[in-house]
C-alpha positions as CSV (number, residue, x, y, z in Angstrom):
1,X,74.4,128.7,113.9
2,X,73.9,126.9,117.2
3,X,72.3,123.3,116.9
4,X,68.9,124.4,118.6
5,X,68.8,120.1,119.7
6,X,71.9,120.1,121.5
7,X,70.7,123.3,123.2
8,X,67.9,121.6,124.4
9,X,70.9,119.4,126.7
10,X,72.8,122.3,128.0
11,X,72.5,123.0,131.5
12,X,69.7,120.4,131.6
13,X,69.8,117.1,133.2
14,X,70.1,114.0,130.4
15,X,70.4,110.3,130.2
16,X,73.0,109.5,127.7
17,X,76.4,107.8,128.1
18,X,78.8,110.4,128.7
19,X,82.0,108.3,126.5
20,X,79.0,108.5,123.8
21,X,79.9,112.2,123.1
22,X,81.0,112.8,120.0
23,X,78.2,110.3,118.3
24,X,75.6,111.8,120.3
25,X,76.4,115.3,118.8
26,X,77.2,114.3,115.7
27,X,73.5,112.4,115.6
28,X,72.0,115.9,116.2
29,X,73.9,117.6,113.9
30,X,72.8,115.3,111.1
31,X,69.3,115.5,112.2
32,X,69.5,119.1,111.2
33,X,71.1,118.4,107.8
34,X,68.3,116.4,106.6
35,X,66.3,117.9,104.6
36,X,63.1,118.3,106.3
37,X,65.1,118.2,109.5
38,X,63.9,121.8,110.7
39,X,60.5,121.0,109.5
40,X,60.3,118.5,112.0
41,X,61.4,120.6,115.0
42,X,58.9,123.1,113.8
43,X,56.5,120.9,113.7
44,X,57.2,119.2,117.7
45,X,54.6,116.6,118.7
46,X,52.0,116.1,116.2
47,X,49.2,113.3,116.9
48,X,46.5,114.5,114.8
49,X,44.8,112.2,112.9
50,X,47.3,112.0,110.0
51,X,50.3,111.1,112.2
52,X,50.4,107.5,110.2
53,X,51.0,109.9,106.6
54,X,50.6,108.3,103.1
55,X,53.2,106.7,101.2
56,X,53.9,109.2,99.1
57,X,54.6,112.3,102.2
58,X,57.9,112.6,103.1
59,X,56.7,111.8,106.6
60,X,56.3,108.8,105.9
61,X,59.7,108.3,105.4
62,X,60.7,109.4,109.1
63,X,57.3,107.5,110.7
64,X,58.1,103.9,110.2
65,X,55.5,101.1,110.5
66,X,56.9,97.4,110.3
67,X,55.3,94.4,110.1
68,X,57.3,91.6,109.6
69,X,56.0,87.7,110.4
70,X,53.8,89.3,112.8
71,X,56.6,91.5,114.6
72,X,56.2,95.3,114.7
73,X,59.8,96.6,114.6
74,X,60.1,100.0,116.4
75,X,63.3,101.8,116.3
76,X,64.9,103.1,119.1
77,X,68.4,104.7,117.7
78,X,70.3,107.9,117.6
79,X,69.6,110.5,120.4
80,X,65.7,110.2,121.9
81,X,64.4,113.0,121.9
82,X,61.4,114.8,123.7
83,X,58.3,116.5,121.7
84,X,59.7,114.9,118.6
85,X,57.5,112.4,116.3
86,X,60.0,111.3,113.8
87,X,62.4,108.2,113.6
88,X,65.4,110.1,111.7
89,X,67.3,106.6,110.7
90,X,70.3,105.8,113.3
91,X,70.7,109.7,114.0
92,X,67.3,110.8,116.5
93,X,64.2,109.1,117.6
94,X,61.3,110.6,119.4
95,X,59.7,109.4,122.3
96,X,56.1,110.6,120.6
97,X,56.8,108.6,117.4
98,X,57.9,105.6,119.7
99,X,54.9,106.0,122.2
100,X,52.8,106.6,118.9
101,X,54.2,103.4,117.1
102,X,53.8,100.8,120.1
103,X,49.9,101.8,120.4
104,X,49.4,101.6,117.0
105,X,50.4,97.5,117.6
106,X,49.1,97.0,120.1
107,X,45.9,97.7,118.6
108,X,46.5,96.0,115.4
109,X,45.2,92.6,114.8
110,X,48.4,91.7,112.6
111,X,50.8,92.1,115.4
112,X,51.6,89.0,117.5
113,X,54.7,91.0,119.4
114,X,56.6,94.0,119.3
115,X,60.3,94.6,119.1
116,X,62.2,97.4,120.2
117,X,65.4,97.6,118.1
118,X,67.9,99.6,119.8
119,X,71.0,101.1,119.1
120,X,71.4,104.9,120.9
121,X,73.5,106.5,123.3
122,X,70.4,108.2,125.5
123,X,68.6,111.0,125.1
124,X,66.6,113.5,127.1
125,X,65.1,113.4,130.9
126,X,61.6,115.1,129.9
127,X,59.0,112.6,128.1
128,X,61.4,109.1,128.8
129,X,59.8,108.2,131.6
130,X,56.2,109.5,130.7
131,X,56.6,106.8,127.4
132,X,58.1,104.0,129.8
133,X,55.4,104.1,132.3
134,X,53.1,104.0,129.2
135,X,54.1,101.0,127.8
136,X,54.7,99.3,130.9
137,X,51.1,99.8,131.7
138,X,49.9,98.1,128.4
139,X,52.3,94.6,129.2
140,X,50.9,91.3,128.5
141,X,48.7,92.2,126.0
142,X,51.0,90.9,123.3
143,X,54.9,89.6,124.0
144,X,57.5,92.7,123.3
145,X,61.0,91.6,123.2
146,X,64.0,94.6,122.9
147,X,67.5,93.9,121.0
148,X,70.6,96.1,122.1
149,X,71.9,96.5,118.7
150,X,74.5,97.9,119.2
151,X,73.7,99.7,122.3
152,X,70.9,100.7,124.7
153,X,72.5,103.3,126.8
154,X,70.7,105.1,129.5
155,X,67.5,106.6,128.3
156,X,67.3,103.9,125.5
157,X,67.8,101.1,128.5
158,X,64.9,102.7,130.3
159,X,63.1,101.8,126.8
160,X,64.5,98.7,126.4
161,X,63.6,97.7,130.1
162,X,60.0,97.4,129.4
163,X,60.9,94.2,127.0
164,X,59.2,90.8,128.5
165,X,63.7,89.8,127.2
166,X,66.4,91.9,125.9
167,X,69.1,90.7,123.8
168,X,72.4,91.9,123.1
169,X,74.8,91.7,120.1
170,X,78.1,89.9,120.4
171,X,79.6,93.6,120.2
172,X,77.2,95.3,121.8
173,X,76.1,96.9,125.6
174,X,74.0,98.3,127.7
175,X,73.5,100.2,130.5
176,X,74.5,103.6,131.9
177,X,71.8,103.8,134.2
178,X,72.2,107.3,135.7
179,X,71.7,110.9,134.8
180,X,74.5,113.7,134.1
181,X,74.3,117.4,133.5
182,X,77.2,120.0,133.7
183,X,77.9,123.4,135.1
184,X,80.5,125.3,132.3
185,X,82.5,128.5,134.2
186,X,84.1,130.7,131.6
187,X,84.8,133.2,134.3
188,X,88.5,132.8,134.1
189,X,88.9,133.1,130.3
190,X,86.7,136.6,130.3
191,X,88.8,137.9,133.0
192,X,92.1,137.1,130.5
193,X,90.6,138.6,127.9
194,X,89.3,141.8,130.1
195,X,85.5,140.7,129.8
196,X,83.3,140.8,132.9
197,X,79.7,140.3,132.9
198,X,77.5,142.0,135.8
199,X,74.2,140.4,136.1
200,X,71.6,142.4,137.0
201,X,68.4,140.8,138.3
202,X,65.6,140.3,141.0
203,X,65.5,136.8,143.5
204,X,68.1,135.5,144.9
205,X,68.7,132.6,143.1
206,X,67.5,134.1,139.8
207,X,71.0,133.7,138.4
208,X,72.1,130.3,140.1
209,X,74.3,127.9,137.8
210,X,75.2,130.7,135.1
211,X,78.6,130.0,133.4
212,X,79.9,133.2,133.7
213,X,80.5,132.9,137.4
214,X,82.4,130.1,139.5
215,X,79.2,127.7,141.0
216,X,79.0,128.7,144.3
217,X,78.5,125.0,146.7
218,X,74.8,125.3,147.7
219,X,73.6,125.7,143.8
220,X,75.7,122.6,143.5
221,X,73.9,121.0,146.2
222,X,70.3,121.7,144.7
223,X,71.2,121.1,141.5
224,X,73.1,117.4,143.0
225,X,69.8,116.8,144.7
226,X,67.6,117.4,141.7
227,X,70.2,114.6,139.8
228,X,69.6,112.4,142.5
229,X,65.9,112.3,142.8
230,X,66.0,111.8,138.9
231,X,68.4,108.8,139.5
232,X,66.1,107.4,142.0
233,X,63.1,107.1,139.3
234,X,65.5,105.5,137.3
235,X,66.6,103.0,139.5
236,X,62.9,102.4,140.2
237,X,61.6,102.2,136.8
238,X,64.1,99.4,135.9
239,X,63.6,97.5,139.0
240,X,60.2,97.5,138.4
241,X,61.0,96.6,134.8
242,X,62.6,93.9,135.9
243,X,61.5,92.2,138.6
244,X,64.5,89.7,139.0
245,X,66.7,93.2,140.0
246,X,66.2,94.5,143.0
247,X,67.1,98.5,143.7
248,X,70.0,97.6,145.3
249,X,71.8,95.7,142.3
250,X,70.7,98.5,139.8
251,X,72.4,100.9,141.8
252,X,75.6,98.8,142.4
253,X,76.3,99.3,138.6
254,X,77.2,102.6,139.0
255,X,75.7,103.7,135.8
256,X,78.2,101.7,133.9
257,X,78.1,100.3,130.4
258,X,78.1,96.5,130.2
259,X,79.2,94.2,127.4
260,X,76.7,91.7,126.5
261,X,78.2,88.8,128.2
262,X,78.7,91.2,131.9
263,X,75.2,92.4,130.6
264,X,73.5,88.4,131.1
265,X,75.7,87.9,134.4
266,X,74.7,90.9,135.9
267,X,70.8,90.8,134.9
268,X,70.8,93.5,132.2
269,X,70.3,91.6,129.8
270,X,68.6,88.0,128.7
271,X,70.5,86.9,125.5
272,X,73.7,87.0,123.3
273,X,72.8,86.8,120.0
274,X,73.1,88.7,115.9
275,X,69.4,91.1,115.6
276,X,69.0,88.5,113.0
277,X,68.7,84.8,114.9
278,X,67.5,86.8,117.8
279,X,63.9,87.9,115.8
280,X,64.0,85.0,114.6
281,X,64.1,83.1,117.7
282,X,61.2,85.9,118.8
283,X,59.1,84.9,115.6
284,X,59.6,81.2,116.8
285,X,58.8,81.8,120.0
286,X,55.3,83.6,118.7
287,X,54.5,80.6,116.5
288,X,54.8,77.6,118.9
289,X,55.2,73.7,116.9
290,X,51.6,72.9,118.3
291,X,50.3,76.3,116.6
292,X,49.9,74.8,112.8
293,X,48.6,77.1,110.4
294,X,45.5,76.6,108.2
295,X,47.9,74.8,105.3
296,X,49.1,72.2,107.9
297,X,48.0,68.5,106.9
298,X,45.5,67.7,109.9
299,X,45.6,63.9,111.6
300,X,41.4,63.8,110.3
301,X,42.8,64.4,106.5
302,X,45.4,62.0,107.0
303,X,43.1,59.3,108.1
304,X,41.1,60.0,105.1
305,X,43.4,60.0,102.6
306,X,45.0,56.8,103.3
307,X,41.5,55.4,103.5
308,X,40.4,56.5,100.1
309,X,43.8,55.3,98.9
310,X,43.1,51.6,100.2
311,X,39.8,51.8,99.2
312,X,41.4,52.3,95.3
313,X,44.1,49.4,96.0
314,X,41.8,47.2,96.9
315,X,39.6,47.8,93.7
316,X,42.3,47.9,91.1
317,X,44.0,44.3,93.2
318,X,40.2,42.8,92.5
319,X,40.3,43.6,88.8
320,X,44.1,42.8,88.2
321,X,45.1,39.1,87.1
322,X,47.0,37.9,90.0
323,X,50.6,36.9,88.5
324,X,50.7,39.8,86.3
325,X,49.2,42.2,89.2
326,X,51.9,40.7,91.5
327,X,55.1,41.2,89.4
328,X,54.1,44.9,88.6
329,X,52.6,45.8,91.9
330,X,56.2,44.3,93.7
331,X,58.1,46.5,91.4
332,X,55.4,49.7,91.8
333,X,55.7,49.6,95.3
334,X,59.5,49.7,95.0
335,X,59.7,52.8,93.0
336,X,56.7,54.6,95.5
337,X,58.7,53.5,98.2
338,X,61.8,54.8,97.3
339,X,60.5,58.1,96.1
340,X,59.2,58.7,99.4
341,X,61.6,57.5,101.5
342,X,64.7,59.3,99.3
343,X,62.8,62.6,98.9
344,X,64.6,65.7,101.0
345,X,61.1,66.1,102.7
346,X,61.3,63.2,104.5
347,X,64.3,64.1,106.2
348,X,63.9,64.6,109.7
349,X,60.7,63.1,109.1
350,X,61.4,59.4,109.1
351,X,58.0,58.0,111.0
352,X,56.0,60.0,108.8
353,X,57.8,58.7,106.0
354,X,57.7,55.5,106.4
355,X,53.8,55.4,107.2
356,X,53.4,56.8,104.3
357,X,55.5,54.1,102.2
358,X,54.2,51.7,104.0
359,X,51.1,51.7,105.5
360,X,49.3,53.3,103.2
361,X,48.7,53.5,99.5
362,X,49.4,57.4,98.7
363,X,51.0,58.1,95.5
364,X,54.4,59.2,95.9
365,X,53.7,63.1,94.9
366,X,50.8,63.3,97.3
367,X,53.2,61.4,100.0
368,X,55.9,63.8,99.3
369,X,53.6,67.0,99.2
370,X,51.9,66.0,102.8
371,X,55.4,65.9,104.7
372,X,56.3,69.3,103.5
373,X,53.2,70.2,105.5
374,X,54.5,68.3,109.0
375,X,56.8,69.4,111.6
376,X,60.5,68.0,111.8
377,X,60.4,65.6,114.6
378,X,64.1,65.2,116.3
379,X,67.0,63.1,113.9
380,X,67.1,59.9,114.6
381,X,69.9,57.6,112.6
382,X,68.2,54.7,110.9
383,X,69.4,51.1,111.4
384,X,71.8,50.2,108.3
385,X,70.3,47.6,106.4
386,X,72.0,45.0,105.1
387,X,71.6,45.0,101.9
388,X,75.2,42.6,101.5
389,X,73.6,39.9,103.4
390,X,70.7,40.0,101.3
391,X,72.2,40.1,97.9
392,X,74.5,37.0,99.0
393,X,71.1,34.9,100.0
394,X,72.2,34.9,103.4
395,X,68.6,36.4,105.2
396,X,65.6,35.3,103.0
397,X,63.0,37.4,102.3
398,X,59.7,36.0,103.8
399,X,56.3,37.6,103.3
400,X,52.9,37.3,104.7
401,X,54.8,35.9,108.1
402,X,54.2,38.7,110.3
403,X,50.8,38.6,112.6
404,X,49.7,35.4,110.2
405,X,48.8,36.6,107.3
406,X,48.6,34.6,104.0
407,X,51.1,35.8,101.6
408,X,48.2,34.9,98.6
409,X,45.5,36.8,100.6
410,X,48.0,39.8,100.0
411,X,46.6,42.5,97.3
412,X,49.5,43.1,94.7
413,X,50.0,46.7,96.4
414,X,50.5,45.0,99.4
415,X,52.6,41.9,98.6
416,X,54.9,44.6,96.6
417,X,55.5,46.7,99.9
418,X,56.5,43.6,102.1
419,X,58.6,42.8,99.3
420,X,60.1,46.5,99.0
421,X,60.1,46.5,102.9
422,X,61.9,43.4,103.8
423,X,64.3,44.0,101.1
424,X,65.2,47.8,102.8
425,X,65.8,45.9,106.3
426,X,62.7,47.7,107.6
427,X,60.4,45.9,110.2
């Protein structure tokens, strides 16, 4: 029985990469194996109110909706196909489901940017450019960022166009913009086998492009013309797409396909990169260092907290003898200060650190807790002390010294972190 998809391509004009034959009929003859595969060809464009089904419908299987770290991910694999509202894994995607998808986050309060993930050979002429147009109407709203992955060929590229940046695998391409279709004449094999086929029929053109007949030049022409005004939208659509091409340098690639590094020279494409650092560099990119979330420490908590913790030094130091406070307030420190300072948090976090340890009184845990809450700040290698020297009595350790301060007007706390401080070679 005749795949009724691939029917809906012959004779018609399409946007698929031709060298992508074989996968793009083998895509739709697996979307007919499925199970519900005819059900869904039945059932054409649905958008009634239950186009997002429940969990449990098999539809729901075939209508994705992915959220991830506030990126929708919308799949736009296999052969794209018109009046179709299913996403049938790397084998068929509809433009409906698509067009039906991105409104859906674009509305939703969850989504912070949409990503088109891509990996098809093309699809069909009817509803690509409808869906394109749509979406490029709705830019700017939220950021929408396309990843060829493996390959955004033709239609798919017209998708992927839309993207604010489009990435490409190592492996991977894009391209083929253009538009094919093909004229089949079987006219010399039913002569050999004694077959001829008289058409009988009213208008003269009723019976242009048949196959049983050789294509007579001015069919060709028409149906050459019709190719090329199709081409033209294309060329226009991805122009306006992107604005850094101009008409002239989409047409001078000759509806090739590009690897990912001729895809970046030539404009095609943004970015190299694995679908995995590349969401992740579009989840960075949503979520900006000076965007902390509600768990990040804030500088007014900070303040407060090393204020409070004074505040307690300074009462304990009143009540403590001051030999005995001394001697364990030195060795105190040290410990604090070493927790903090030798903790994996504080890696990459070295100021903060060492505020912590040493100008200000927070216990170790609390110390240690607040810098999992900060940004990294840029590596920068810490002078070596020299702990030698000071083991062999060669620098002395002098406290109180800096800014005039009377070592005995030091609480214990405090005379212990000088202590702990000068013996680290920190300033």
């Amino acid at each position: 029985m005749p795949n009724p998809l691939l029917a809906r391509f012959a004779g018609e004009p399409a946007l698929v990469a031709a060298e992508r034959r074989d996968r793009f009929e083998a895509c739709l003859d697996a979307v007919m194996a499925v199970e519900h595969g005819p059900a869904m060809l039945r059932e054409g464009a649905s958008v009634d109110d239950g186009f997002w089904p429940e969990a449990g419908s098999w539809k729901a299987a075939y209508r994705p909706y992915v959220v991830v770290d506030g990126v929708l991910q919308i799949p736009v694999k296999g052969v794209l196909l018109h009046d179709f509202s299913y996403a049938v894994g790397g084998f068929a995607t509809g433009y409906v489901y698509i067009r039906r998808a991105f409104e859906r986050g674009m509305k939703d309060g969850t989504v912070k940017g949409i990503a088109l993930v891509c990996d098809s050979p093309g699809g069909e002429v009817a509803g690509c450019f409808d869906l394109v147009d749509a979406m490029h109407a709705a830019k700017g709203a939220k950021p929408i960022w396309a990843f060829a992955h493996e390959a955004a060929y033709s239609a798919a590229y017209a998708v992927a166009s839309v993207a604010d940046k489009i990435w490409v695998s190592r492996t991977g391409g894009v391209g083929s913009i253009g538009v094919v279709t093909a004229h089949t004449d079987v006219s010399g094999a039913l002569e050999q086998r004694g077959v001829k086929v008289t058409f009988i029929y009213a208008g003269k053109h009723k019976v242009d492009g048949n196959s049983y007949e050789a294509l007579p030049a001015d069919v060709q022409a028409r149906i050459q013309a019709r190719i090329d005004a199709l081409y033209d939208v294309f060329v226009a659509t991805v122009s306006r797409n992107r604005p850094s091409l101009k008409e002239k340098a989409v047409r001078a690639t000759e509806a090739l396909c590009f690897t990912a590094d001729e895809a970046t020279k030539n404009g095609l494409a943004d970015a190299v990169g694995s679908l995995d650092d590349a969401v992740a560099a579009f989840v960075a990119d949503l979520n900006p260092p000076d965007q902390q979330d509600d768990t990040m420490i804030t500088q007014e908590a900070l303040d407060a907290a090393v204020a409070t913790a004074r505040a307690e030094g300074r009462a304990e130091g009143e009540t403590a003898g001051r030999t005995a406070g001394e001697v364990a307030g030195a060795a105190s420190a040290k410990t604090r200060i070493k927790a903090i300072l030798g903790s994996d948090e504080s890696k990459g976090r070295e100021d903060l650190a060492q505020h912590f340890a040493f100008d200000s009184d927070l216990p170790a845990e609390a110390a240690v807790a607040a810098l999992t809450k900060a940004p990294k700040a840029a590596a920068v290698a810490p002078e070596k002390p020299n702990l030698a020297a000071d083991m062999a009595g060669e620098r002395r350790v002098e406290l109180g010294t800096e800014g005039g301060t009377d070592p005995s007007k030091l609480s214990a706390a405090e005379r212990g972190a000088a202590e702990a401080k000068a013996l680290l070679g920190l300033r």
